[in-house]
N, C-alpha and C positions, 0 to 999 in steps of 0.2 A: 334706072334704079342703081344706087351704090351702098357699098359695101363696107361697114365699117370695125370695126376693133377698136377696143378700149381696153388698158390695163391699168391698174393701181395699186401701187405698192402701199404699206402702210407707212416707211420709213426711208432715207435718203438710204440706206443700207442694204435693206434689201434689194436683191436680182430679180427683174423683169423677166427673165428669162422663160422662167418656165410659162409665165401667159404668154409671151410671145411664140413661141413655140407650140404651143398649141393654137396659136390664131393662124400658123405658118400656112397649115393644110387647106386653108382658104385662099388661101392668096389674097389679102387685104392689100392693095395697096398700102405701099408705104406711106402714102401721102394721107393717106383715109386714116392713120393708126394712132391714138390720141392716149398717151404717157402721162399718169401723174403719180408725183410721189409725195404724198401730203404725211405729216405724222398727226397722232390722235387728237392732238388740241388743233390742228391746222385742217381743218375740210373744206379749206374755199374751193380746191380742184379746179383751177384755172382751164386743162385741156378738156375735162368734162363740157364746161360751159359751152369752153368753143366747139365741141363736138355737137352738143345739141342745138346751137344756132344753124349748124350745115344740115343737118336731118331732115329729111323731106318724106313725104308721104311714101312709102312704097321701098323705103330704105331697108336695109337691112343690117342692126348693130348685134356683133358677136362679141361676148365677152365669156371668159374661161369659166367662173365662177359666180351666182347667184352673190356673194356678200363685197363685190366688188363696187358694184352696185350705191350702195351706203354702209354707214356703222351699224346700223340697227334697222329694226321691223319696219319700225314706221319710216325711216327714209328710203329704205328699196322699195317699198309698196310705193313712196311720193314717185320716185325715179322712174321707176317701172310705169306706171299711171301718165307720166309727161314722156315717157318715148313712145308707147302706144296708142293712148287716146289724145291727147294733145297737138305731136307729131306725127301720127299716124303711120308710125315706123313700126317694121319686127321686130323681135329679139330670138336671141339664138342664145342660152346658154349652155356653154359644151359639155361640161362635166353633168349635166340634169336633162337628159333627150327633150321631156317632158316640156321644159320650158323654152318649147318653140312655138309661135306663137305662128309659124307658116303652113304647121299642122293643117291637114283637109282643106289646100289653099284658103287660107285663111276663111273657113268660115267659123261663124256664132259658135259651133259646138268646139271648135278646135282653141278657140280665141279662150272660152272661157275654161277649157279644162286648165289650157297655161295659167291663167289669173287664180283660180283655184289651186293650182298646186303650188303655186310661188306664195301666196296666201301662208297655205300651208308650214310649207319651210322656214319661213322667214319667222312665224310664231313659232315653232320648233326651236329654230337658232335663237331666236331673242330669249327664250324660257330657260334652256340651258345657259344661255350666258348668267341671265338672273343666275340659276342656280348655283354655279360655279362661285358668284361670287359673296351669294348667302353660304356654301361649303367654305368659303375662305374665310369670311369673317365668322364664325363658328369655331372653324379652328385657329385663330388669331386667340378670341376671344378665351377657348378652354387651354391656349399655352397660358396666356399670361393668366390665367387661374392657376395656372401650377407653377408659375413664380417665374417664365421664360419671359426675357428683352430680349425686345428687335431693334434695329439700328444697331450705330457702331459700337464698338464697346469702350466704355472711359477709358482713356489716357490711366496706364501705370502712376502712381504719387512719387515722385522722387523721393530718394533717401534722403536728401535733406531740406527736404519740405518743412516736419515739426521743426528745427532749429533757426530754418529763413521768418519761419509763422515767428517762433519766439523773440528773434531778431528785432524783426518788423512791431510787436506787438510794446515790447520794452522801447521804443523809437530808436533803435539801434541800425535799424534800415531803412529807408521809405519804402515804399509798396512796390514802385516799379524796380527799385535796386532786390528787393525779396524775389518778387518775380523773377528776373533777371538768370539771379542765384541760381536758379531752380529748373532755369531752361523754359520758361513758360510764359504764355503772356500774361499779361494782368489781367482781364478780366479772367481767365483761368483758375490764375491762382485767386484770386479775390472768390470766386466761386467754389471753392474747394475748400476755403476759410469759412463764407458763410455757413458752409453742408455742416464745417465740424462745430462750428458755434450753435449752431441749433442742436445741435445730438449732447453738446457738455454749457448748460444752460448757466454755469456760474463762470464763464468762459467770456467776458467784455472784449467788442472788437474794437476799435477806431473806425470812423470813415473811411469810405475810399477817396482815397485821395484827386483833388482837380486838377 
């Protein structure tokens, strides 16, 4: 029987650390102890895989925290379901006693209180995430009802913007020598020109220039 450790970070940034550290009191081999640092759009998890091709019947995998697992419910419940029944492997979550699954040498009764409480948790975790992120767009939603922009804020208009605009508009400048003037790029200022033509409707622009 061997003994293994898993940690994952979410980001190239974050420190390993603290799940290593708690996998220490085990004594994992080094060689058993399988690193991935995947960020939220990347979950191929390369060490995962290889981890689960070495898992053998009677193994036993420790990882720090139930949500390392996967992003969400349904893929810890997939995970969990291919290192136990699949594999025929333990699991040891530290931070959750409950989610040992070597509980009453592994019998029927011990096996499923684990599946039942991780069950559990994971619709827990998954529900609050929803919520968290129904509470975020709720409060997106009642700023910008009360007139709050997110993102950057516009560029200041130079002070001699109306007279490069006027320049430009009598053909006294091209577009990109107005721009220029103004410290800005042309599609900038060309957009900054269109905002004010629509708001002063007897206001005729010329094209942008090719």
């Amino acid at each position: 029987m061997e003994w293994y450790g898993y940690v994952r970070v979410s980001t190239r940034e974050q420190n390993e650390a603290r799940q290593l550290d708690a996998l220490a009191e085990y004594e994992v081999p080094p060689g058993n102890l399988y690193i991935d640092k995947q960020s939220g759009n990347n979950f191929r998890r390369p060490a995962w895989r290889r981890l689960l091709r070495r898992l053998r019947p009677g193994d036993l995998l420790i990882v720090a925290s139930i949500d390392r697992l996967g992003r969400n419910y349904t893929e810890i419940l997939e995970q969990w379901r291919r290192v136990t029944k699949e594999k025929g492997a333990d699991v040891l979550i530290l931070d959750m006693p409950l989610l040992d699954t070597r509980t009453q040498n592994r019998d029927l009764t011990g096996v499923f209180i684990a599946d039942m409480v991780l069950q559990l948790l994971s619709y827990v975790a998954e529900t609050e995430r929803d919520n968290i992120r129904r509470r975020q767009a709720e409060g997106i939603a009642a700023a910008q009802a009360r007139g709050v922009r997110f993102g950057r804020p516009p560029n200041p208009t130079p002070e001699n913007f109306e007279q490069m605009l006027l320049a430009w508009k009598n053909k006294e400048l091209t577009l990109r020598e107005a721009a220029l003037a103004c410290a800005m790029p042309v599609s900038t200022f060309y957009s900054k020109v269109r905002a004010l033509a629509e708001d002063l409707e007897d206001f005729p622009l010329p094209g942008p220039e090719k």
